[in-house]
C-alpha positions as CSV (number, residue, x, y, z in Angstrom):
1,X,55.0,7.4,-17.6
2,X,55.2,4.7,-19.8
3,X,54.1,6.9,-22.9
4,X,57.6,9.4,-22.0
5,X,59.8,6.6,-21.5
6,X,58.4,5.3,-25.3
7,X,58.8,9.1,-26.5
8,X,62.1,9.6,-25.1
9,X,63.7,6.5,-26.5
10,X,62.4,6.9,-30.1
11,X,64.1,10.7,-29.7
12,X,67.2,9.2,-28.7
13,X,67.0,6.6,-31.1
14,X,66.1,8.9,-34.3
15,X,69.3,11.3,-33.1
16,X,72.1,9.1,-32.9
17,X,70.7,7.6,-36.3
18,X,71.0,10.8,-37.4
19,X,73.7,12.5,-35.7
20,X,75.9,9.5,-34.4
21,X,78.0,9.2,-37.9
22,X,78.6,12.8,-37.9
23,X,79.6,13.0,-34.1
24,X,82.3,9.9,-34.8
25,X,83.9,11.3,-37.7
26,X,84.2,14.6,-35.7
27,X,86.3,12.4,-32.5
28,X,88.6,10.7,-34.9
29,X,89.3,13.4,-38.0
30,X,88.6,12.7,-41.5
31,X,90.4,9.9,-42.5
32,X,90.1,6.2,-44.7
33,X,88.8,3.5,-42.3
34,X,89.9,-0.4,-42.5
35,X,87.1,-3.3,-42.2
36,X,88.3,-3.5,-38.8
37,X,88.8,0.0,-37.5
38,X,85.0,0.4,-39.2
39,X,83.9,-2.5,-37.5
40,X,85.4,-0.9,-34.3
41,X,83.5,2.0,-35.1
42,X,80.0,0.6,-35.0
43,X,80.9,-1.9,-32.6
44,X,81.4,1.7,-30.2
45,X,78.8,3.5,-32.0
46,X,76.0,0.7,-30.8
47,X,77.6,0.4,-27.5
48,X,77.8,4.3,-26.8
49,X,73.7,4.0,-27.8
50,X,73.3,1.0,-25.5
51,X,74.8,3.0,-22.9
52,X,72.8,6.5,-23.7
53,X,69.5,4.6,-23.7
54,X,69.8,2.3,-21.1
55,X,71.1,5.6,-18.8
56,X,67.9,7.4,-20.2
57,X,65.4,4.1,-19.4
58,X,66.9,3.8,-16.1
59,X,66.5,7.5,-15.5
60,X,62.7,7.7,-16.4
61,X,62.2,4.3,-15.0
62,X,63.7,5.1,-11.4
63,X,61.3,8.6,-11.8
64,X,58.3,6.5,-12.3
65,X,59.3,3.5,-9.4
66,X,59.2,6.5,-6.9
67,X,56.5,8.2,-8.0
68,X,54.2,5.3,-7.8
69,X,55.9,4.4,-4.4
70,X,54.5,7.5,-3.4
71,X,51.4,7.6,-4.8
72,X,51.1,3.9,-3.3
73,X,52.6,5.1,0.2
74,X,50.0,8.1,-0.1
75,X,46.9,6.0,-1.0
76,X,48.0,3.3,2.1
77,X,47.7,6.5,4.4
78,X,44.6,7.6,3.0
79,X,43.6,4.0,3.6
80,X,44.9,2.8,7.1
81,X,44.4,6.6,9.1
82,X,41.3,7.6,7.5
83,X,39.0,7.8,10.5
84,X,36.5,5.9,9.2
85,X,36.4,2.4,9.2
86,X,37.5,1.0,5.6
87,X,37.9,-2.4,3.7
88,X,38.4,-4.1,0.9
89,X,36.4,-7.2,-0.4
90,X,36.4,-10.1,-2.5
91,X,33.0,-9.3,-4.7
92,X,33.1,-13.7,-5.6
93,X,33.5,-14.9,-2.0
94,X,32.6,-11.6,0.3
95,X,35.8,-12.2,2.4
96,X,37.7,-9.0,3.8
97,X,40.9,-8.6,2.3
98,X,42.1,-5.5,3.9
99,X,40.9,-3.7,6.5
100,X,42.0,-0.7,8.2
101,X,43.5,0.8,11.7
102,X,39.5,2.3,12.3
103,X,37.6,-0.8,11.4
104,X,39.2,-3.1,13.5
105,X,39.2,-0.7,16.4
106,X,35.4,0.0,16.0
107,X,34.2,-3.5,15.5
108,X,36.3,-4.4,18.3
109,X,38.5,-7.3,16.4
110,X,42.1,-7.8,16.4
111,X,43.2,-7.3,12.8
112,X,44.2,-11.2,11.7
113,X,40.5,-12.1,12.9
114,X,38.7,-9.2,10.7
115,X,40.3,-10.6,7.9
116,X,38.9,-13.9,8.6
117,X,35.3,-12.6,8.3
118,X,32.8,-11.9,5.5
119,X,30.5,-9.7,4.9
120,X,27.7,-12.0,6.4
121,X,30.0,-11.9,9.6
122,X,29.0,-8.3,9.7
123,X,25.4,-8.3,9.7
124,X,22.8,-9.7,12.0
125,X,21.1,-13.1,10.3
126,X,17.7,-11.6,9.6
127,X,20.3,-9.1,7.3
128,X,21.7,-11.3,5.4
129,X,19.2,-11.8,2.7
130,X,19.0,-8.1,2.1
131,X,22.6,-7.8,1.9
132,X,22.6,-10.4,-1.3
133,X,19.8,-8.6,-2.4
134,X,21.7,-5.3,-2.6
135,X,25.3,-6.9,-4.0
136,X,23.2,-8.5,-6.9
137,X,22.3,-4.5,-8.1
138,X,25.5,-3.5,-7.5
139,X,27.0,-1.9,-10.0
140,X,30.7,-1.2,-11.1
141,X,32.1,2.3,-9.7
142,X,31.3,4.5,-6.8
143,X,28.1,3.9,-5.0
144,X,26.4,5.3,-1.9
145,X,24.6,2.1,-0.9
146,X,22.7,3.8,1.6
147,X,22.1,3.0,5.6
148,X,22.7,-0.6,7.0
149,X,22.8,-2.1,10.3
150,X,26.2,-3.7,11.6
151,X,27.0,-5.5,14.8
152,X,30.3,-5.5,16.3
153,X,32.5,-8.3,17.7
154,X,30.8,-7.5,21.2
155,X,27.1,-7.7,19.4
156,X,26.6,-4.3,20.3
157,X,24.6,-3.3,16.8
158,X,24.9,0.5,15.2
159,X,24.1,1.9,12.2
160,X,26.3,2.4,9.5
161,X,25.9,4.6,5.9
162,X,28.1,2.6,3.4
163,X,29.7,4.1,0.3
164,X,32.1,1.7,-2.0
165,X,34.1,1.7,-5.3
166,X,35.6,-0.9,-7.7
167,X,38.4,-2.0,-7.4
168,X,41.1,-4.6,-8.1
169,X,43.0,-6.2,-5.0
170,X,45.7,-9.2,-5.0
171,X,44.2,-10.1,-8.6
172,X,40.7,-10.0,-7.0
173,X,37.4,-7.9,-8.1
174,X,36.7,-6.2,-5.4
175,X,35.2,-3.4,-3.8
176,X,36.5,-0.7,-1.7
177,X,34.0,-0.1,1.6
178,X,34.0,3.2,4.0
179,X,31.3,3.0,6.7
180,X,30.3,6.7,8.5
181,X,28.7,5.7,11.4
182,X,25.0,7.6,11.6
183,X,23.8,5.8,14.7
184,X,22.6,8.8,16.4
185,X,21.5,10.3,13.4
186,X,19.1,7.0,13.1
187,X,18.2,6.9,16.5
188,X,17.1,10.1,16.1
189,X,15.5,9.7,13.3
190,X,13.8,6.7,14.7
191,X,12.5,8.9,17.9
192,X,11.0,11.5,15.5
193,X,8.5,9.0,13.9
194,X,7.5,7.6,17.0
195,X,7.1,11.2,18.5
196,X,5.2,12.3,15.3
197,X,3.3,8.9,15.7
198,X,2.3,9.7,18.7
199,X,1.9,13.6,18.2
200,X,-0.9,12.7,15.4
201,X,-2.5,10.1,17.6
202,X,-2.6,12.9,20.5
203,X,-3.9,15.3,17.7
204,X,-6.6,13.0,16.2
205,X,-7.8,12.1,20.2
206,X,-7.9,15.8,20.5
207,X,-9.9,16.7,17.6
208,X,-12.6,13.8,18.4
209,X,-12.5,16.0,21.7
210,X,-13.4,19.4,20.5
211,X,-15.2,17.9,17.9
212,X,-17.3,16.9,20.2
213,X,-18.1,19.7,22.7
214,X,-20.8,22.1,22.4
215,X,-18.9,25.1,21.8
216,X,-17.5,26.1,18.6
217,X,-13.7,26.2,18.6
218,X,-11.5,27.3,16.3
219,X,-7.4,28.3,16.5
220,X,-5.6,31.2,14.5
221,X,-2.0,31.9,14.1
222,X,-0.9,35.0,14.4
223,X,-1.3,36.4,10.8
224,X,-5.2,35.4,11.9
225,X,-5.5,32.5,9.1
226,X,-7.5,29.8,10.3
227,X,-5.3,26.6,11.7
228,X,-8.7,24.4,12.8
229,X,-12.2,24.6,13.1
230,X,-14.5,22.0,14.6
231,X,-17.8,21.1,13.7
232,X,-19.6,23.6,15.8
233,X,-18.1,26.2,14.7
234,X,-18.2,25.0,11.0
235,X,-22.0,25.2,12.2
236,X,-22.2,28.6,12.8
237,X,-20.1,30.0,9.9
238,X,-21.9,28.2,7.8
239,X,-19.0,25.8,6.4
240,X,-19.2,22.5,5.1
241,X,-15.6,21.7,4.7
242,X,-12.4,22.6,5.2
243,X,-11.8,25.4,2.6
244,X,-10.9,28.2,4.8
245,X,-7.8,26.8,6.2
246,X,-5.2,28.7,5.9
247,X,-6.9,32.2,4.7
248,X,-7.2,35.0,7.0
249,X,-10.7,35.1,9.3
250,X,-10.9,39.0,8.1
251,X,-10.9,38.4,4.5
252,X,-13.2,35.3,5.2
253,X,-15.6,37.6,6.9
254,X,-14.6,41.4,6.2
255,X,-18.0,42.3,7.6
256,X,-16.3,41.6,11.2
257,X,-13.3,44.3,11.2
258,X,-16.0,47.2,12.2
259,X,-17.3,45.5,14.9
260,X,-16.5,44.4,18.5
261,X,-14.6,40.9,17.7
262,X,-12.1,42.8,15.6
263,X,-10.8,45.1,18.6
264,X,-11.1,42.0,20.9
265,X,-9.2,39.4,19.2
266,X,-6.4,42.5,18.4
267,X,-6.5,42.4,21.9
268,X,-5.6,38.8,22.3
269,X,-2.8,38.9,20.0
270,X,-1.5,41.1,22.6
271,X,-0.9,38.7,25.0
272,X,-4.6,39.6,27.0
273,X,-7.7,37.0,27.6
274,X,-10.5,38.2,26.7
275,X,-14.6,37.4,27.2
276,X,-17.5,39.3,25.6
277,X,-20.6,38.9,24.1
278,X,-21.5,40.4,20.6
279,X,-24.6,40.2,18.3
280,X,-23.8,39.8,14.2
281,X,-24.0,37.2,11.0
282,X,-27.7,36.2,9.5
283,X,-30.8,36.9,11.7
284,X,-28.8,39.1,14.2
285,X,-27.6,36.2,16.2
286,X,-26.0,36.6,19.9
287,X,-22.6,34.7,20.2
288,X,-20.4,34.4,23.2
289,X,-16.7,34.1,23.0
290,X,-14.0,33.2,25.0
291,X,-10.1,34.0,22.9
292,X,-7.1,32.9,24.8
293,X,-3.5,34.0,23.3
294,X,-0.8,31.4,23.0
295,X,2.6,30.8,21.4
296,X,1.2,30.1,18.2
297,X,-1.9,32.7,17.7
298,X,-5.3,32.7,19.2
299,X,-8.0,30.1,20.6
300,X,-11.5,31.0,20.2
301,X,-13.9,29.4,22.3
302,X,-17.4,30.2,21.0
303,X,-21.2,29.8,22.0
304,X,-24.3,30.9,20.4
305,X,-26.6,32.3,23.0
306,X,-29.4,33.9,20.7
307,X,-31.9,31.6,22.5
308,X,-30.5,32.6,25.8
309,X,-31.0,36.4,24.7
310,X,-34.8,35.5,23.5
311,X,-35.9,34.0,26.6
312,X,-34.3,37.0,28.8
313,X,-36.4,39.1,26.4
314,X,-39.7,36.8,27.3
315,X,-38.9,37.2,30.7
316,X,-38.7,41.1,30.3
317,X,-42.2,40.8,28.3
318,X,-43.6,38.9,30.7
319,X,-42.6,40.8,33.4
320,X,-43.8,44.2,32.2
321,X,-47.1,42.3,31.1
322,X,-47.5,41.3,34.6
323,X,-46.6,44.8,36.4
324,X,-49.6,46.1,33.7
325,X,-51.5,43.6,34.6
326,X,-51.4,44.1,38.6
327,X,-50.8,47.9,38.2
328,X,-53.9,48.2,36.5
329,X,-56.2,46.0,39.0
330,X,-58.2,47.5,41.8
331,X,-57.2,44.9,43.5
332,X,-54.5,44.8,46.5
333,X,-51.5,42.8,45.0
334,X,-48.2,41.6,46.3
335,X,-45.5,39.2,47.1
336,X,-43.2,38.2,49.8
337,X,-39.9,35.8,50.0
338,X,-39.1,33.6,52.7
339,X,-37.7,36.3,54.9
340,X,-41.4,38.4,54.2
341,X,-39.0,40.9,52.2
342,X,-41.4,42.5,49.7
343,X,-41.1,41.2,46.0
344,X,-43.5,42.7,44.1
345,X,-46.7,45.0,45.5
346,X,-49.2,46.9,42.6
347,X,-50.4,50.7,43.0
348,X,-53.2,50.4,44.5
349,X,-51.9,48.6,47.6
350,X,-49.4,50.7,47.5
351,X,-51.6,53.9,47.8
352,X,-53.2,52.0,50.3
353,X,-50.1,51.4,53.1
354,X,-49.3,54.8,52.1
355,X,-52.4,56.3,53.6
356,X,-52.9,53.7,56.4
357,X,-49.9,54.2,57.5
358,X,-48.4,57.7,56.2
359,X,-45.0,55.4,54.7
360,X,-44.4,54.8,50.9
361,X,-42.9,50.7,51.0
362,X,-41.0,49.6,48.6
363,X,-39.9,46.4,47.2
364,X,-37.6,45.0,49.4
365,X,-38.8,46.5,52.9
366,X,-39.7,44.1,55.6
């Protein structure tokens, strides 16, 4: 504004320089002019250009008053009904020099009391030394200082995100303050890092657990990448470490989609439990397993049972080495439970009951 007033006058001024003569002579004819009657003239000729330019100053002047009334009435607005508590301080002295209609509501203070207070007045005591920390990096402009804790009048504490910006006030350096109020954000925050805490904790106690059983275990999701192995099952695959997180158990081991596990764990995934035994991997090893479906895949509960499967095989060797053995004795051989139910009887003994007395017994018969 200043720069049109400035403009505007030196237009005026270089026009009636230029033009006022000419305009003059045109009102009162061509004619000879006494001292007076010339010193008439110019008295009228400067009086007509005090009165064009102060009009013209006046006119721009009176423009600018009222636009920066408004600009001013608009920024108070901004200021006082802004819903977020606002307020100006001295950067020397940290006193509150303005505050508005949302900061003294919040903090619960009638407004000639907030402006009493300080920053310090706004902070718990333990606060206070991180609060002069922060102001000594502040820098001039706009800055989002980041997330503080406030108490108000009542002591009841919240949290509040601060952003600020120079400014001058009353002749004063100071800054401009708006505080969003994140408390349940924080809280929130606050409660997730406990839970997670906690959640890894649970987690860690867990994995000491099934690190610990005799079974191997192992989790899939439900692309069938491997989430967790423990060491037994790290045992029995063979895998020192944990390098197979993460990849799929079918390109780990593509030797398994032809077999029984592959239909089985497909199975699973379709929402079914499912038990089995199946013999595969180096030196034809028997494994049990045990897969559960859940929301996030499959569990896979397994047991190697090879030495179960060799001893039923000793038993079978045994037994048929013992049926030879009696079967092939003239000898008469048998055996009888506790209830003289027939367990095992040989050939010739057989033969022998048979002819005695015309029946055939079998194992079993009383």
């Amino acid at each position: 504004m200043a720069l049109k007033i400035t403009i505007a006058y030196i237009i005026i001024g270089c026009t009636w320089v230029l033009v006022g003569d000419t305009i003059l002579e045109f009102l009162m004819g061509k004619r000879e002019f006494s001292s007076e009657q010339v010193f008439i003239y110019n008295t009228v000729k400067g009086l007509l250009y005090i009165l064009i330019t102060g009009l013209a100053l006046y006119f721009f002047t009176n423009q600018a008053i009222r636009t920066t009334s408004g600009l001013e009435k608009q920024y108070r607005t901004l200021f006082e009904d802004n819903p977020n508590p606002m307020w100006v301080y001295d950067v020397a002295t940290f006193k509150i020099l303005a505050a508005n209609k949302a900061a003294i509501e919040i903090y619960g203070y009638e407004k000639d009391e907030f402006l009493t207070l300080t920053l310090e007045d706004l902070r718990l005591p333990e606060d206070i030394p991180v609060l002069k920390e922060h102001i000594k990096k502040v820098q001039a402009g706009y800055i989002n200082s980041g997330i503080f804790r406030h108490k108000k009048k009542n002591g009841e504490l919240f949290y509040v995100n601060i952003f600020s910006n120079s400014t001058i006030f009353d002749k004063h350096k100071a800054r401009l303050i708006m505080a969003l109020d994140v408390t349940d954000k924080k809280l929130a925050e606050e409660k997730n890092i406990i839970l997670n805490k906690s959640l890894i904790k649970y987690q860690e106690r867990l994995e000491d657990v099934l690190n610990n059983i005799t079974d191997g275990f192992v989790t899939l999701d439900k692309e069938l990448r491997f989430t967790f192995m423990n060491k037994v099952s790290k045992v029995i695959t063979g895998i020192e470490k944990d390098e197979y997180l993460g990849k799929n158990i079918f390109e780990v081991y593509p030797q398994l989609t032809k077999t029984l596990f592959f239909e089985k764990i497909h199975e699973a995934l379709g929402g079914n439990s499912v038990s089995f035994e199946e013999q595969f991997f180096a030196g034809g090893r028997w494994f049990h397993f045990s897969i559960y479906p859940n929301p996030e895949g499959v569990a896979i509960y397994v047991s190697d049972t090879t030495e179960t499967h060799k001893m039923q095989e000793e038993v079978k060797r045994t037994q048929t080495n013992l049926n030879a053995l009696i079967n092939n004795t003239p000898d008469f051989i048998w055996s009888v439970d506790t209830e003289f139910r027939v367990q095992t009887i040989n050939a010739p003994y057989r033969m022998f009951i048979k002819s005695f007395l015309g029946t055939d017994i079998q194992e079993g018969d009383l």
